[in-house]
C-alpha positions in Angstrom: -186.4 -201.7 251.1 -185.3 -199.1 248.3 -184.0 -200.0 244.9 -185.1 -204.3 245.2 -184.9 -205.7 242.3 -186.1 -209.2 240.8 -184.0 -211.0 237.6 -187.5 -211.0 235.3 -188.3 -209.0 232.8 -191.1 -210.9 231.8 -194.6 -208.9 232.5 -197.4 -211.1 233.7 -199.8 -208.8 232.5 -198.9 -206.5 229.4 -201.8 -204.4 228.3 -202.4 -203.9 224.7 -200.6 -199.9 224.3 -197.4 -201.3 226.0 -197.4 -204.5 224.3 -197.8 -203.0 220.5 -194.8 -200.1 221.9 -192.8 -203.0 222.8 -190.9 -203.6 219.6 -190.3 -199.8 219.0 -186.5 -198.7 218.2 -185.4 -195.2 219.1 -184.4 -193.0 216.2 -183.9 -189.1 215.8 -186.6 -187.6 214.1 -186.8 -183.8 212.8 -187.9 -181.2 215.5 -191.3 -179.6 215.3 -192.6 -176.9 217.5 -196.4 -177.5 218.0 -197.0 -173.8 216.4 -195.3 -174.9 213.6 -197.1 -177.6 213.1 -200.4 -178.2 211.0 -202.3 -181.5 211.2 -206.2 -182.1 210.4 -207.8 -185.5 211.8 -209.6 -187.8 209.3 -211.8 -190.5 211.4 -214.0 -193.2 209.8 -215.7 -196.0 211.7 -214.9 -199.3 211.3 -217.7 -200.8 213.3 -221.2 -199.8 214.5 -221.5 -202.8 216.2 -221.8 -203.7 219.8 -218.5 -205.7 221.1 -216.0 -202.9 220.2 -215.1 -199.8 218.7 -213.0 -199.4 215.9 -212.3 -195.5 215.0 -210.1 -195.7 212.1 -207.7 -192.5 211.8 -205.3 -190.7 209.9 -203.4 -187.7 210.4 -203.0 -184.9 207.0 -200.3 -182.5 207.6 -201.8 -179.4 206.1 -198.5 -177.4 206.5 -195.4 -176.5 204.7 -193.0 -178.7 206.9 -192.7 -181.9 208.4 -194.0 -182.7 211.4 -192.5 -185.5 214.0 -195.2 -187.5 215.0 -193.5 -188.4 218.9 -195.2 -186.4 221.1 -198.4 -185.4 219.1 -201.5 -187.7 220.3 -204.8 -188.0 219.5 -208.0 -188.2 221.7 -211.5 -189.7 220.9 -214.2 -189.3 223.5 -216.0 -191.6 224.3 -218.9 -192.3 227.4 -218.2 -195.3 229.7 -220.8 -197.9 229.3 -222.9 -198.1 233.5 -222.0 -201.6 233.8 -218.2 -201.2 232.6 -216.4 -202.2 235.7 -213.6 -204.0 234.5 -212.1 -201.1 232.1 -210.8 -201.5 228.4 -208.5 -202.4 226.7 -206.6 -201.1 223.3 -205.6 -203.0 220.0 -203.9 -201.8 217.3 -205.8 -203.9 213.8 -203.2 -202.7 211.4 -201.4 -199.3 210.4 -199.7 -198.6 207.9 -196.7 -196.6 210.3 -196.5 -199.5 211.8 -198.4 -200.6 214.9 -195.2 -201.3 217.4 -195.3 -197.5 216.6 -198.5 -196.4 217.9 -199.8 -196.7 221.8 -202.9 -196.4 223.3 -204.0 -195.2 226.5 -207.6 -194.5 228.4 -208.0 -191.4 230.3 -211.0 -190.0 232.7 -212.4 -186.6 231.9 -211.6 -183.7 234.3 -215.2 -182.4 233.4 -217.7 -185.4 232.5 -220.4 -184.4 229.5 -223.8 -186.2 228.7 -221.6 -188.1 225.7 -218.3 -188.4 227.1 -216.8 -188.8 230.5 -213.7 -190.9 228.9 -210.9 -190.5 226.2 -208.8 -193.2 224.3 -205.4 -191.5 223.5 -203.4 -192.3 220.8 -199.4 -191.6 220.4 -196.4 -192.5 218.6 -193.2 -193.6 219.0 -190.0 -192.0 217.6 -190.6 -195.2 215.1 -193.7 -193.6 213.4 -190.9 -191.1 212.2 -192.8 -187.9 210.8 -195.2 -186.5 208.0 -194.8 -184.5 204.7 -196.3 -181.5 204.2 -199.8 -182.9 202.0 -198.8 -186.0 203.3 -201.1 -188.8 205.4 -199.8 -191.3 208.3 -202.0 -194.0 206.3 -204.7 -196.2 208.0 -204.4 -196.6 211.6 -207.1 -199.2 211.9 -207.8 -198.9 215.9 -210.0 -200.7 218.1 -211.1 -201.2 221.8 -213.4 -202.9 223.7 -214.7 -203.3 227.4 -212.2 -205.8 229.3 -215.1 -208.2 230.0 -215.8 -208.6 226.2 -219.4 -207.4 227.5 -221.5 -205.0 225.3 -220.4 -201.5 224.1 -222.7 -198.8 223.7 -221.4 -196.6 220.8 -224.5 -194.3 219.9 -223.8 -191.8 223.1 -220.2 -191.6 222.3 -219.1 -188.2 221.6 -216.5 -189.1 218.8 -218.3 -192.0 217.2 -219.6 -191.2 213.8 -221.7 -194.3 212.5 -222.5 -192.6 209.2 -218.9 -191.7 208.6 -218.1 -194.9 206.3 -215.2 -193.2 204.6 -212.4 -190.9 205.8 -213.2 -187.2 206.2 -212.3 -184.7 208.6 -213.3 -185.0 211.9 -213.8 -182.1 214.7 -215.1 -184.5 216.9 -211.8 -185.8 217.4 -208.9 -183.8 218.6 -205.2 -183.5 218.1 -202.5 -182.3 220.3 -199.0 -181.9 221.0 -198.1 -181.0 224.8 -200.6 -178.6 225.9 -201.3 -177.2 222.5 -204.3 -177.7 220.7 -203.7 -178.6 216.9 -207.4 -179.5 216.0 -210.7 -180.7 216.4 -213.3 -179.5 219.2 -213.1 -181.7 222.6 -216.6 -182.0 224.6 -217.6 -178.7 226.4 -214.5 -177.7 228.9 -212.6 -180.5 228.2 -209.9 -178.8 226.0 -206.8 -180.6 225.9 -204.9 -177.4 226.7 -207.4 -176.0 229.2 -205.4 -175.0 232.7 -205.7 -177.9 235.1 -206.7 -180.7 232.8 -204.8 -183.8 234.2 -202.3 -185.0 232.1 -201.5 -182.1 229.7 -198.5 -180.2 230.0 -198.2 -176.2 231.0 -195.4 -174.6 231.6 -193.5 -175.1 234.7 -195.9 -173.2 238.0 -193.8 -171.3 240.0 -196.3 -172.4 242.4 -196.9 -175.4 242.7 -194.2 -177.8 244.7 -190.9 -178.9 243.5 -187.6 -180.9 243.8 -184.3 -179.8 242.3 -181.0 -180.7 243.2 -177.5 -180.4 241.3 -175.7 -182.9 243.3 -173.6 -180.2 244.3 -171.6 -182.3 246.9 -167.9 -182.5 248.6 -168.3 -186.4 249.4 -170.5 -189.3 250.3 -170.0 -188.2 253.7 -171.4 -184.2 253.5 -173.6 -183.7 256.0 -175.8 -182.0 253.2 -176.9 -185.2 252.0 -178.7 -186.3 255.0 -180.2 -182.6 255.2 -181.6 -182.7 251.9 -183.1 -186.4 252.4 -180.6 -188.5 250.9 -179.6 -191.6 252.0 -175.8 -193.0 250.3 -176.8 -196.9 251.0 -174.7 -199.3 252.8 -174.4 -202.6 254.3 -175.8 -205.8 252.8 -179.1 -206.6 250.7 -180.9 -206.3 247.5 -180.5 -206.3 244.9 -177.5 -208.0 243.4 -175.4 -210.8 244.1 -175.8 -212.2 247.6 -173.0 -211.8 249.6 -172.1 -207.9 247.7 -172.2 -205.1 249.8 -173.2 -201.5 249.7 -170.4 -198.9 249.2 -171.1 -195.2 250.3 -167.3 -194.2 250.1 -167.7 -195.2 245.8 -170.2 -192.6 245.9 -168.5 -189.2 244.8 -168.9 -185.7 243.4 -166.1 -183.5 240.9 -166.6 -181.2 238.5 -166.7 -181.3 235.1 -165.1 -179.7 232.6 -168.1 -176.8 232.4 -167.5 -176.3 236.1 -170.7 -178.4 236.8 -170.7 -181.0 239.9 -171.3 -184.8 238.6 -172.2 -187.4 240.9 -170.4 -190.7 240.7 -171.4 -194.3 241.4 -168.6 -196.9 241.1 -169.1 -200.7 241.4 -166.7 -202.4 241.8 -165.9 -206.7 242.3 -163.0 -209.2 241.7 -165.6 -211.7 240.3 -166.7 -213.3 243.8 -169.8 -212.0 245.4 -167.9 -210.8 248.9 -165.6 -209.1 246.7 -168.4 -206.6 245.2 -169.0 -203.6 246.0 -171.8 -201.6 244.7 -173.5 -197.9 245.3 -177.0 -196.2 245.2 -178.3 -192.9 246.7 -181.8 -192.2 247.0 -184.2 -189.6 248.5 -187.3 -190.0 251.3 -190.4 -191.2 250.3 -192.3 -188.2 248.9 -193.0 -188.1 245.3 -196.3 -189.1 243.1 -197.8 -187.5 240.4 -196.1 -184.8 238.5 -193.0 -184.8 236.2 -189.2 -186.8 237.2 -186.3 -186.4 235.2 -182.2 -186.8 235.3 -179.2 -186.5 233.2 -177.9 -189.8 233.4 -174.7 -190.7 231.9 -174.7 -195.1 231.2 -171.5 -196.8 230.4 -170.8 -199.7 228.4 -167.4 -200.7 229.4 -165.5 -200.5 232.8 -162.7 -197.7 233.7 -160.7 -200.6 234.8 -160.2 -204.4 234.2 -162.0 -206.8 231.9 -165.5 -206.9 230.4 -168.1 -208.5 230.8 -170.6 -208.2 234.3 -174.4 -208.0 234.1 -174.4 -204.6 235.2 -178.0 -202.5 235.9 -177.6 -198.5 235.7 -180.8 -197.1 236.3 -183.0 -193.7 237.5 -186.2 -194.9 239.1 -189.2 -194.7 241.9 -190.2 -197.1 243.8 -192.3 -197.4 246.8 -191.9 -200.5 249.3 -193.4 -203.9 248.9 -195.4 -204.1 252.8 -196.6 -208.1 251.9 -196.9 -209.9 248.8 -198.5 -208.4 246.1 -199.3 -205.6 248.3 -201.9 -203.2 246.2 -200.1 -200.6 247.3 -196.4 -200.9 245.8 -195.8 -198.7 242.7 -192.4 -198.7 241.1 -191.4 -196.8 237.7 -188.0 -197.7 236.2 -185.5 -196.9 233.7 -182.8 -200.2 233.5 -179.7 -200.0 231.1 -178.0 -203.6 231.0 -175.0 -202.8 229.0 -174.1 -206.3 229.2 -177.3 -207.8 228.8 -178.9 -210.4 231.2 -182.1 -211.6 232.3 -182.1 -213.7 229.3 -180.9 -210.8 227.2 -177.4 -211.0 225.2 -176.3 -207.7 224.8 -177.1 -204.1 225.6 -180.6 -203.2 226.3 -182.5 -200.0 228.1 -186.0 -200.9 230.3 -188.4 -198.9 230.8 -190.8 -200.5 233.5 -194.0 -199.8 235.4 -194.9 -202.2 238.4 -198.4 -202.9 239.7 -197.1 -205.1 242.6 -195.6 -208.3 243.0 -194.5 -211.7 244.9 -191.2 -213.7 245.8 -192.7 -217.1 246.7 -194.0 -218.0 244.2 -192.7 -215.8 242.0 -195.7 -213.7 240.1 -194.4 -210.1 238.5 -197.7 -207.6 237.6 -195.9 -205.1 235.2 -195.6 -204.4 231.8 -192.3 -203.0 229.9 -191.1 -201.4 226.6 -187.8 -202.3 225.5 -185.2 -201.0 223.1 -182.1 -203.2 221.8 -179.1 -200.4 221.5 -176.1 -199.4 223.2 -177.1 -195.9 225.0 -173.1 -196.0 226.2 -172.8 -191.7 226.9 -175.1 -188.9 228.6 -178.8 -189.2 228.1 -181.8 -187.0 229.7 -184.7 -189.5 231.6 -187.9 -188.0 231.6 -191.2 -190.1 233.3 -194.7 -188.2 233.6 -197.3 -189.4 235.9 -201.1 -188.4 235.4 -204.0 -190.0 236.0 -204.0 -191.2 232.9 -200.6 -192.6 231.8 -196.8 -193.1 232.9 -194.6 -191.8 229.8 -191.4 -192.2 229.7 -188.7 -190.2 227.3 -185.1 -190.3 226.3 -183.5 -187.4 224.9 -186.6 -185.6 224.4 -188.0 -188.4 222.2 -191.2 -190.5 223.8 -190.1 -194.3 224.7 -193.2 -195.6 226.5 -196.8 -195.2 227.2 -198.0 -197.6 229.9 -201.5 -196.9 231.6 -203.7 -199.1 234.5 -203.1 -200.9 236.2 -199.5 -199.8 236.7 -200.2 -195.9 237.8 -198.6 -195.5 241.1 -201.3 -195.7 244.2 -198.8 -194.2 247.0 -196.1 -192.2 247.0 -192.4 -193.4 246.1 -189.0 -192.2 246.5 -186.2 -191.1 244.0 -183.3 -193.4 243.1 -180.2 -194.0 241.2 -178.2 -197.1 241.3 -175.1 -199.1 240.0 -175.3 -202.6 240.3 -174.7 -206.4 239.6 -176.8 -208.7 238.4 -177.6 -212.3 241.0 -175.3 -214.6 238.6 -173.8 -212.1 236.6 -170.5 -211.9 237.5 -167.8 -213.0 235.1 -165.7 -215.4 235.5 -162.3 -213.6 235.5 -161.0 -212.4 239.4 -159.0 -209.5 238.0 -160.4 -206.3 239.4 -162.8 -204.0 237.7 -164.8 -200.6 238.2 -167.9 -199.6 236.4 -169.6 -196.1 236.7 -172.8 -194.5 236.1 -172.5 -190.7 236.5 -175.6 -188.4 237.6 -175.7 -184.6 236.6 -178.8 -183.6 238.2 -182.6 -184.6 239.4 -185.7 -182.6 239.4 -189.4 -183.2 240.6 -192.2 -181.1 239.4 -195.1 -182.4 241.5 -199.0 -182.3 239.9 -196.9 -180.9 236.4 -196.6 -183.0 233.7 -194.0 -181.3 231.8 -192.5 -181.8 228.0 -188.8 -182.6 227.8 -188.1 -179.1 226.5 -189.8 -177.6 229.4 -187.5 -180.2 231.7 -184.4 -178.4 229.8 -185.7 -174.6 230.4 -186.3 -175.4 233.9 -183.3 -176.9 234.3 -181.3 -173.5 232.2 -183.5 -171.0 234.7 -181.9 -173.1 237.8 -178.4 -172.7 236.9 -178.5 -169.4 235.5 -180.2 -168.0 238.7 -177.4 -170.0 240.7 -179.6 -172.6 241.9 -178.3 -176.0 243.1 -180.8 -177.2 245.3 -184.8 -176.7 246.1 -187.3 -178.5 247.9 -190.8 -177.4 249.0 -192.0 -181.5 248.3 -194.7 -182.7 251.2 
């Protein structure tokens, strides 16, 4: 029921923003607070024409320093044609950052106007690196259009300028990063940063629900566990190898060297499928919009024995599949194959959104973004969910954008597994051990929180002596 698994990572249905975010690699790029930073939007149109949009952007930095361009976006307002039923869809024409380094997303107005009651949001990956003070990003020649291909209405479009045939400044656009407003004027009450617009960040509510625990534990066995809604899984099932069994005893909590508890999950096999042994731990079925995130620690190699298994490591949510391609599943995953697999040779980190899916005959609806790179060591897992978008981050840097139809419908529960991919054992029998390590796992529901505000959370908790909350409904 929790944690299944299929061996595909092949999406039957990969939207446009995922598919150009796809081929993005992960790199450092320099820190920028967003009152630091100084950009002005330059917009010309493309296209006055009828089938599809085309806004055409740049970003100037107008500052004295650099500016990263992961985790600014940009919105242009538009208003949804009446007939537009089947949604729309985002393509990327050309740009000169790149565009596997630019995603688009479509969002609804909290407060509809007579020209806009939609936005098309664009953002870049760490890829798109950052911007010189006087500098430009280049063309970004964007475009979108209805799903149906029917006709698109431009001229009651808040952000569509159709006598703006060269780049200038545009107002009508606007530019953001987080909840901070960097330019441009967004139709009436529609700020970007205004309090209780969905999918902008504020600052952690005091409030509002949340989920926080240290995994502050004495064994698989504490009866804290069950207390707190965790279930250490055991027996037989998915996913893995048939015949592999669940291990709650390979499940286990020490301190580390700061004096901080670490959860442990060891998988373990001799090469045959009876002889493996693998571990997850996951929490009741509460969670849906709002902000998840862990400090994950992935391995590459094993503390013991030979190389070589198709491990999966993961932090995910996932709520159950009731009948084939049940409209109501939702699953949100980050995979690290340190060994490769599902076709892949070597190491590789996931990040996938499910819409649902079927065994028999197989059909997968999700869509993922990839990255090619060993991410052997400690790494903090951030996923948002709005109304809008799922965004994942690693290590404070934005990974993937994926919107509709993969936003969760119901809610899911929180996960963390260890184990072995169907047909990926290796051949030798000699015993091995594999671990993924957990630090903690936190929940801010209906918050959509930037990575930096994850870590100051996450500080204010352990200086106050905090190792577990839950007010979560």
């Amino acid at each position: 029921m929790y944690g299944h698994r299929r061996p595909l990572r092949t999406a039957c249905a990969l939207t446009g923003a995922a598919a150009l975010a796809a081929a993005a690699t992960l790199t450092s790029a320099p820190g920028a607070t967003a009152a630091a930073d100084s950009l002005t939007a330059q917009y010309h149109t493309g296209s006055t024409g009828s089938d599809q949009a085309e806004p055409w952007l740049k970003l100037k930095n107008t500052g004295s320093s650099p500016v990263a361009l992961s985790g600014v976006t940009i919105r242009y307002y538009f208003k949804a044609d009446a007939a537009a039923t089947s949604g729309y869809k985002f393509a990327c024409s050309w740009a000169a950052k790149g565009c596997a380094n630019i995603t688009g997303t479509f969002g609804t107005l909290a407060k509809p106007t007579a020209t806009a009651d939609r936005y098309l949001e664009i953002g870049f990956t760490s890829g798109a690196g950052s911007v010189a003070p006087g500098a430009d990003t280049g063309d970004m020649q964007l475009r979108f259009h209805r799903a149906d291909w029917q006709p698109l209405n431009q001229k009651d479009d808040y952000s569509f300028g159709p006598t703006q045939s060269a780049y200038g400044d545009w107002s009508k656009v606007t530019v953001q990063r987080g909840g901070t407003l960097l330019w441009g004027k967004a139709p009436e009450g529609n700020d970007p940063g205004d309090p209780g617009d969905p999918g902008d960040p504020g600052g952690p509510d005091p409030t509002k629900p949340a989920f926080f625990d240290d995994l502050n534990y004495t064994n698989s066995t504490d009866a804290r566990l069950g207390q707190r809604g965790w279930t250490v899984k055991s027996g037989a099932g998915g996913p893995g190898a048939p015949g592999a069994t669940w291990a709650p005893e390979q499940v286990t909590f020490a301190a580390d060297s700061t004096g901080n508890s670490i959860a442990n999950l060891r998988t373990s096999t001799d090469g045959t499928a009876a002889g493996t042994r693998q571990t997850e731990i996951f929490q009741t079925r509460k969670f849906f919009k709002g902000t998840y995130a862990a400090r994950v620690r992935f391995s590459d190699a094993p503390v013991s024995g030979p190389d070589g298994d198709q491990m999966v490591q993961t932090f995910f949510t996932i709520t159950p599949l009731d009948a084939p391609l049940d409209p109501n599943y939702g699953e949100l995953d980050f995979e690290y194959l340190p060994n490769g697999g599902w076709g892949e040779p070597s190491n590789i980190l996931y990040a996938t959104s499910w819409e649902t899916y079927q065994n028999e005959p197989w059909q997968a609806v999700n869509t993922h973004t990839e990255v090619r790179q060993s991410y052997d060591g400690w790494h903090d897992l951030v996923v948002t969910v709005d109304n809008t978008a799922i965004k994942y981050y690693v290590d404070g840097q934005l990974f993937a954008t994926h919107g509709e139809p993969y936003l969760p419908e119901t809610k899911m529960s929180l996960n963390v597994n260890n184990w072995i991919i169907s047909g990926g054992l290796a051949g030798s029998s000699t015993p091995r051990a594999y671990d993924e390590k957990v630090d903690y796992i936190y929940y801010a529901q209906d918050q959509i929180l930037t990575p930096e505000q994850v870590q100051a959370q996450l500080a204010k908790y352990r200086a106050d002596g905090v190792t577990h909350t839950d007010n979560v409904s």
